[in-house]
C-alpha positions in Angstrom: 175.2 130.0 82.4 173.9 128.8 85.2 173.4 125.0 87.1 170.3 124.9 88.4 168.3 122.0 90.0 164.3 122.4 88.5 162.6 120.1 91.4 164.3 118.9 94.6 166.6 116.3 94.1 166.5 116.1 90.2 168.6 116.6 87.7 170.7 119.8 87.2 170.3 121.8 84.4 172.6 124.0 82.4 170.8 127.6 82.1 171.5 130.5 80.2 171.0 133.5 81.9 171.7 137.4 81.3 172.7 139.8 83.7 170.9 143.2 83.1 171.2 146.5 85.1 169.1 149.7 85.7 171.0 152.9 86.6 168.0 155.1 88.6 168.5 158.3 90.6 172.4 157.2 91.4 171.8 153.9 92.5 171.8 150.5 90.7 169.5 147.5 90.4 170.6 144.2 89.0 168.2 141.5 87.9 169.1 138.3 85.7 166.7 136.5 83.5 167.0 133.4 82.0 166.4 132.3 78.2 164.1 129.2 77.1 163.7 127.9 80.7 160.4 126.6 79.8 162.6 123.7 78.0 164.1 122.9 81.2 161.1 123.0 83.4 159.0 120.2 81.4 162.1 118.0 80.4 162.4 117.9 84.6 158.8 117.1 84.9 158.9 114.4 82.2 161.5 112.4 84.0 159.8 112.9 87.4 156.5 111.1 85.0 158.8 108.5 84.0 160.7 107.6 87.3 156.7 107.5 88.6 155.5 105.1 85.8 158.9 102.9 85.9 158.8 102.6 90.0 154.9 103.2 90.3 153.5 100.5 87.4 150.8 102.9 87.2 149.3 104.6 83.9 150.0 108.6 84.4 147.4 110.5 82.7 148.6 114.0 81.7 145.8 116.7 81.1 146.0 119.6 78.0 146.2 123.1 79.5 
């Protein structure tokens, strides 16, 4: 697991992540991906909407992709 920070100066986030290798022609690449961090992303972008509607006192209007 990783602790990661989504936005600047947000909240950290706990992350899973794997650690995956290649072996190619005698050398070796490393990579890591991480699982579900979709979840993390727009949990970090809802309390960013919040803190803007608590300090702002404006009506945030969010669009459907």
């Amino acid at each position: 697991a990783l602790g990661l920070r989504i936005f600047k100066n947000g909240d950290g986030y706990k992350l899973k992540a794997r650690l995956k290798y290649r072996l190619n022609s005698g050398s070796v690449k490393f990579w890591y991906e991480f699982d579900r961090v979709e979840r993390a992303i727009e949990d970090a972008f809802g309390g960013y909407v919040a803190t803007l509607r608590e300090k702002s006192g404006y009506q945030v209007l969010l669009g459907t992709p």
